[in-house]
N, CA, C and O of each residue as an XYZ file, in Angstrom:
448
protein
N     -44.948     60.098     23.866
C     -44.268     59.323     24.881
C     -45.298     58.838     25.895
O     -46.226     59.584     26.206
N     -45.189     57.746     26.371
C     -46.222     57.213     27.333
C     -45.898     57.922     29.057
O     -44.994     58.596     29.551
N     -46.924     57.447     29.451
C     -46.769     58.358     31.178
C     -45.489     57.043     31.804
O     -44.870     57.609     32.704
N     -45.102     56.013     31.678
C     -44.506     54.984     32.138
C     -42.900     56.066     32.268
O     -42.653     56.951     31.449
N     -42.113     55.771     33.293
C     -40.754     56.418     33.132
C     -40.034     55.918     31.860
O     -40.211     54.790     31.401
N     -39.192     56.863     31.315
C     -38.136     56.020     30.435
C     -37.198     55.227     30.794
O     -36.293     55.568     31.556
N     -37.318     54.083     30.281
C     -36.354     52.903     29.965
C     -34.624     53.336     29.666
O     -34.393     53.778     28.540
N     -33.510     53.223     30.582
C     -32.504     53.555     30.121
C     -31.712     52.288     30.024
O     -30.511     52.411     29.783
N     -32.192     51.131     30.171
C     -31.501     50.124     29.827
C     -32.194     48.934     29.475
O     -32.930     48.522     30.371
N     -32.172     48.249     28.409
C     -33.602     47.503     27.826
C     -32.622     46.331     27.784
O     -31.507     46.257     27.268
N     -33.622     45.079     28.736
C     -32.847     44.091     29.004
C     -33.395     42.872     28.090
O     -34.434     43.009     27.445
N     -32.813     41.941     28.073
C     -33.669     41.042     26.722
C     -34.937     40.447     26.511
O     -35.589     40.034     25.552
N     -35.062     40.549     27.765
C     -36.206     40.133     28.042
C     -37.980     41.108     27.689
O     -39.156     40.749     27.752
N     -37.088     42.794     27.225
C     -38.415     43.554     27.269
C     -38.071     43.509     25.856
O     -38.985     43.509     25.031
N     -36.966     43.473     25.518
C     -36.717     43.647     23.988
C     -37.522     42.844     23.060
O     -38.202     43.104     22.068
N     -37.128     41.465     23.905
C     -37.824     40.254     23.243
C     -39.390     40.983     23.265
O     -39.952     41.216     22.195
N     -39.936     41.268     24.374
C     -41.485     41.389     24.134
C     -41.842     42.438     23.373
O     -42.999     42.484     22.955
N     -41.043     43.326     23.100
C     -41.243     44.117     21.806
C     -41.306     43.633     20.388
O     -42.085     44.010     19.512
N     -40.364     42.740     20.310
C     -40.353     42.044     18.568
C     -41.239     41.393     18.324
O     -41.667     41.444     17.171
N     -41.857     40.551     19.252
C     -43.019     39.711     19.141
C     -43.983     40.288     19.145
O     -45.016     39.759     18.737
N     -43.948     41.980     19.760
C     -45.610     42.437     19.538
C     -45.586     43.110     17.444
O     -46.436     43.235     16.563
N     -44.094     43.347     17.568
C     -43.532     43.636     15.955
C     -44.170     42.433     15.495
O     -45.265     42.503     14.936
N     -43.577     41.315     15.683
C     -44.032     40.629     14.585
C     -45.454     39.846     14.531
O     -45.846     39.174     13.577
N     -46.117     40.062     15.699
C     -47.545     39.657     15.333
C     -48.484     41.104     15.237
O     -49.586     41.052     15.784
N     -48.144     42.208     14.657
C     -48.577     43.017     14.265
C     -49.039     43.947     15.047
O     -49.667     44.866     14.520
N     -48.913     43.939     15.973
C     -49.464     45.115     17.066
C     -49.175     46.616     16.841
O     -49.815     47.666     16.898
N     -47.955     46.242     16.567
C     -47.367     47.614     16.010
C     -45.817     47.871     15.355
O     -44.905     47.049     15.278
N     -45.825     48.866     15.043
C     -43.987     48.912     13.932
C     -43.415     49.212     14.795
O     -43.789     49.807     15.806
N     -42.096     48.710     14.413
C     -40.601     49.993     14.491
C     -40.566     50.569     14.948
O     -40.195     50.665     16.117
N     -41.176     51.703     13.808
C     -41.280     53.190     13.967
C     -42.035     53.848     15.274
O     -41.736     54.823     15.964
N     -42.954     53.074     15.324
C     -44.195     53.097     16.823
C     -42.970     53.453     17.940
O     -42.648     54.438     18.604
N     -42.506     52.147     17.766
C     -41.713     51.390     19.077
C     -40.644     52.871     19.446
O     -40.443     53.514     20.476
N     -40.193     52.961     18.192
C     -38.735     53.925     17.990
C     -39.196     55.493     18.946
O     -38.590     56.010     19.885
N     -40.560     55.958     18.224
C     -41.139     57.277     18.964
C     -41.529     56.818     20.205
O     -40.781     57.190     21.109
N     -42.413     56.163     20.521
C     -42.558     55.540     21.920
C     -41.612     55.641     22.857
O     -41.951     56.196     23.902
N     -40.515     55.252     22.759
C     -39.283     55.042     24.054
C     -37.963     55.921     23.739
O     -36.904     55.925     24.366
N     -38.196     56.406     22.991
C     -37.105     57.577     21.880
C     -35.650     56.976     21.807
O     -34.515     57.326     22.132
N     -36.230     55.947     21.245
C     -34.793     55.001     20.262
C     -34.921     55.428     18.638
O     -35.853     55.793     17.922
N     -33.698     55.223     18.471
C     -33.612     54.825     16.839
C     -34.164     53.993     16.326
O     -34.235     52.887     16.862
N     -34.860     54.304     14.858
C     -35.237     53.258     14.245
C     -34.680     51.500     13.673
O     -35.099     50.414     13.274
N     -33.363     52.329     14.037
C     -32.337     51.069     13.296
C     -31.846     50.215     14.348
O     -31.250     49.144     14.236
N     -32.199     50.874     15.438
C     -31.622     50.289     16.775
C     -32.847     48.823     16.964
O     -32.617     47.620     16.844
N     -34.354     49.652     17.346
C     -35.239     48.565     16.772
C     -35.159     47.235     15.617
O     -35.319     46.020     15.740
N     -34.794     48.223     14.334
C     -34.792     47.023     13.346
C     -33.751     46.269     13.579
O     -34.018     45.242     12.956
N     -32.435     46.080     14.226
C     -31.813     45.642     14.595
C     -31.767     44.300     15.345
O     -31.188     43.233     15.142
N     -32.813     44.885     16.531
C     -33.402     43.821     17.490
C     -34.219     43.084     16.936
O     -34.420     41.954     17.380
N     -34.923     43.593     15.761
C     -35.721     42.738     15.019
C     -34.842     41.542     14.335
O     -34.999     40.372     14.687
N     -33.578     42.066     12.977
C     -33.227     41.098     13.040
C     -32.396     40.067     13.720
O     -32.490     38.856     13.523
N     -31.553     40.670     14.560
C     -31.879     38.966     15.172
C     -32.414     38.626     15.965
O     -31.830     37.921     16.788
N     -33.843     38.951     16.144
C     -34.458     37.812     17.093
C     -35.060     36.933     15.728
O     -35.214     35.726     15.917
N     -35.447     37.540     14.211
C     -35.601     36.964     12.952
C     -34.898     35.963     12.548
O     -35.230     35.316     11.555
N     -33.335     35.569     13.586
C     -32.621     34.551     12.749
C     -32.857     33.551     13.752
O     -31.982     32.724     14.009
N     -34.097     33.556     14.410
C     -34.423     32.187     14.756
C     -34.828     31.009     13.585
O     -35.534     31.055     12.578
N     -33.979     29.876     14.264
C     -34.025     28.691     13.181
C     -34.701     27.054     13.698
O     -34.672     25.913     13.237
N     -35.204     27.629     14.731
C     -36.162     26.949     16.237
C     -37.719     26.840     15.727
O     -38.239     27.902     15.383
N     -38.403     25.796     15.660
C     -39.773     26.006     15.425
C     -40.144     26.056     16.340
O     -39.672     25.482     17.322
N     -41.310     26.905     16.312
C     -42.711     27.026     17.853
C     -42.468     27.731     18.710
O     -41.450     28.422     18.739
N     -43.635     27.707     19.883
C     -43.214     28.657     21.314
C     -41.850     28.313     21.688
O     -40.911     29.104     21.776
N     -41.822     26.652     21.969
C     -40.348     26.396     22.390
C     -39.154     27.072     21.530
O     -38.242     27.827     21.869
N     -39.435     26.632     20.558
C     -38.121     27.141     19.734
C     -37.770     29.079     20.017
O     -36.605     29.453     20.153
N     -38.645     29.830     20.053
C     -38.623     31.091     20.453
C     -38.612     31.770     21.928
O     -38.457     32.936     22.291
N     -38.900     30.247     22.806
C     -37.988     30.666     24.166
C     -36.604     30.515     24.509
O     -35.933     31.029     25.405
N     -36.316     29.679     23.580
C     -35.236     28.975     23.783
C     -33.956     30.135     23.274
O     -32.908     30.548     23.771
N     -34.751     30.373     21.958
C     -33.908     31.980     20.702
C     -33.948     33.100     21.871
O     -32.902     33.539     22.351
N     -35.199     33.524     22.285
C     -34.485     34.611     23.102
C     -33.340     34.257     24.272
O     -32.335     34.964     24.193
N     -33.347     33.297     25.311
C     -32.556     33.060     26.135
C     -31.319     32.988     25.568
O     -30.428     33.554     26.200
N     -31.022     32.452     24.558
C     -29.618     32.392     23.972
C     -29.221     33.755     23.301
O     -28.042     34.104     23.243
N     -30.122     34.417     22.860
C     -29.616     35.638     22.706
C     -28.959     36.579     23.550
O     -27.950     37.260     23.370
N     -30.147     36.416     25.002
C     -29.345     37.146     26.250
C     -28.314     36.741     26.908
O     -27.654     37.399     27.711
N     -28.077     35.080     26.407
C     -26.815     34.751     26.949
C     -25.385     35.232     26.075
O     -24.241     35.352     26.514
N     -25.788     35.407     24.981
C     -24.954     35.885     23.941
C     -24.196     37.600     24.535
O     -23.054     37.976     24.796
N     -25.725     38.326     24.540
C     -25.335     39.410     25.134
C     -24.854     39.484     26.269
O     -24.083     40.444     26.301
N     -24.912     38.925     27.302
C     -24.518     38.793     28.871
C     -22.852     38.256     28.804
O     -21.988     38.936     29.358
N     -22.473     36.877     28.017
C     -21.110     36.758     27.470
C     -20.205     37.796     27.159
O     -19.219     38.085     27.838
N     -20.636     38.463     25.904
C     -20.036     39.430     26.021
C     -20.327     41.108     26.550
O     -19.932     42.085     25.913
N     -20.795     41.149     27.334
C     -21.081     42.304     28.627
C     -19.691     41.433     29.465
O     -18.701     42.099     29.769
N     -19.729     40.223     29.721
C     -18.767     39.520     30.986
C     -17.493     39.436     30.373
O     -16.524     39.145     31.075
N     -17.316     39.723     28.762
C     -15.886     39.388     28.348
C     -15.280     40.810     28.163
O     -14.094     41.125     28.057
N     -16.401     41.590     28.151
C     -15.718     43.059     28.145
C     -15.342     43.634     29.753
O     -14.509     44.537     29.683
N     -15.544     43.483     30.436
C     -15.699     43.640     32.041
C     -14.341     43.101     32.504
O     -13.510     43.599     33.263
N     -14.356     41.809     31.753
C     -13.048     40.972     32.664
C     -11.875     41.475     32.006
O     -10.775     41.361     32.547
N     -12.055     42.191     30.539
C     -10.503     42.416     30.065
C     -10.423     43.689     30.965
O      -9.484     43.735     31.759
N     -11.384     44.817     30.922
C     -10.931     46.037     32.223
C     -10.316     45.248     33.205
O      -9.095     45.203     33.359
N     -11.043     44.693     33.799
C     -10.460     44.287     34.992
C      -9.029     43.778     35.026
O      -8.216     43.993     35.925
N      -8.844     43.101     33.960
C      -7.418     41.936     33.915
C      -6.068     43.728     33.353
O      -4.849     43.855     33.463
N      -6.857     44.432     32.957
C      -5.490     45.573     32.213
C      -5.605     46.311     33.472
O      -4.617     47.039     33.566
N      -6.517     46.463     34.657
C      -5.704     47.232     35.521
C      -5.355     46.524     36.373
O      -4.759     47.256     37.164
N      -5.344     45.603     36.710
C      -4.480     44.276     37.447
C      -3.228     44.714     36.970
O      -2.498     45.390     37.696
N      -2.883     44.375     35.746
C      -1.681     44.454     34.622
C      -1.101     45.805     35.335
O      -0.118     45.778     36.076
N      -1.935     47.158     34.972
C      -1.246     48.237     35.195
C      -1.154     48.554     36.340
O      -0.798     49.730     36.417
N      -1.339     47.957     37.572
C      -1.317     48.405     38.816
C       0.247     47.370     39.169
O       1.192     47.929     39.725
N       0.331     46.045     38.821
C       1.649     45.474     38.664
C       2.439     46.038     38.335
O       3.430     46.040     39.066
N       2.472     46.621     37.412
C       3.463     47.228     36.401
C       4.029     48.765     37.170
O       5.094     49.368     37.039
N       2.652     49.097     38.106
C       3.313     50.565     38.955
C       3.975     50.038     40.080
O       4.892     50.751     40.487
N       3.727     48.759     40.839
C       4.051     48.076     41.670
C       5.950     48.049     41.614
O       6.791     48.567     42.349
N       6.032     47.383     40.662
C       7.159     46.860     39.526
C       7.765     48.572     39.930
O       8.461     48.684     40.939
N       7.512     49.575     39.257
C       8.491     50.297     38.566
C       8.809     51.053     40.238
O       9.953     51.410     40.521
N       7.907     51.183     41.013
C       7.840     51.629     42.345
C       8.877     51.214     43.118
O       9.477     51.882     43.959
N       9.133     49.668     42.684
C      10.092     48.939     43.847
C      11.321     49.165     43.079
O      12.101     48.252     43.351
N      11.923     50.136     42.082
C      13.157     50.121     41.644
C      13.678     49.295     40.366
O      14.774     49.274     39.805
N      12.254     48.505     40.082
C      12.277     47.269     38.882
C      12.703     48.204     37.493
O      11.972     49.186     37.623
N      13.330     48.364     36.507
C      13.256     48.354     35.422
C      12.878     47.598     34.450
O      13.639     47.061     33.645
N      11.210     47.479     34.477
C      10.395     46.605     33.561
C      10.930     46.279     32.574
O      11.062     45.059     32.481
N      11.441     47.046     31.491
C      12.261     46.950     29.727
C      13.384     46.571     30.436
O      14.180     46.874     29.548
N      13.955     46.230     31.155
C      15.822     46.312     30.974
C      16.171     45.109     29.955
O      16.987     45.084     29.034
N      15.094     43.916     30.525
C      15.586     42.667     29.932
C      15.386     42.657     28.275
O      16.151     41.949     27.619
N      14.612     43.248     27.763
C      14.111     43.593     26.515
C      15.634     43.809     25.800
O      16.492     44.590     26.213
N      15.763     42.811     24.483
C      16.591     42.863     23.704
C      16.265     43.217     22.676
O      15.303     42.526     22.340
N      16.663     44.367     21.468
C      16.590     43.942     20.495
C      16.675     42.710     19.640
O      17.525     41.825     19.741
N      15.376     42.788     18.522
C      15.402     41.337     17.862
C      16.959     41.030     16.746
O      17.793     41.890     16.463
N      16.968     39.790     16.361
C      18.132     39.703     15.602
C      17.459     40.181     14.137
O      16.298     40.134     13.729
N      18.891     40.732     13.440
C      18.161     40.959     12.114
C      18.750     40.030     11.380
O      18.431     39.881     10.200
């Protein structure tokens, strides 16, 4: 393990500079994996897709990582907002039953 603190949250930006030292040979995976005490598969992972770049050149591989982190950041923001939107929901719903509401009353059975 290096003297540097451990990393408990690897943002795309260090990730990215890991695959690129992967793929211009600096070092493996496996390096990477003992180094920061990740999984190996977690690495190869990040490997492939930063691999399904379809972008030629520097540009094309600044462009692949940024969209990747926007990918990841999307959904980090789409998981966040459904918490948020179900206890909205369930705090209504205590609101509701608090003031005397019987939420189901209107609820009919379907026709058969």
């Amino acid at each position: 393990m290096s003297d540097e603190a451990p990393v408990k949250r690897w943002t795309a930006k260090r990730e990215s500079a890991v695959v690129i030292d992967i793929f211009k040979g600096k070092t493996t995976p496996v390096e990477v994996a003992r180094q920061h005490d990740l999984t190996v598969a977690e690495v190869e992972r990040w490997v492939v897709r930063m691999r399904r770049n379809f972008l030629k050149g520097a540009l094309g591989e600044a462009i692949n990582s940024i969209l990747a982190a926007a990918g990841f950041n999307i959904r980090w923001l789409m998981h966040w907002l459904l918490v948020f939107l179900r206890r909205i929901l369930s705090a209504f719903l205590r609101l509701l039953n608090q003031g005397g509401y019987d939420v189901c009353s209107n609820l009919k059975p379907a026709a058969a």
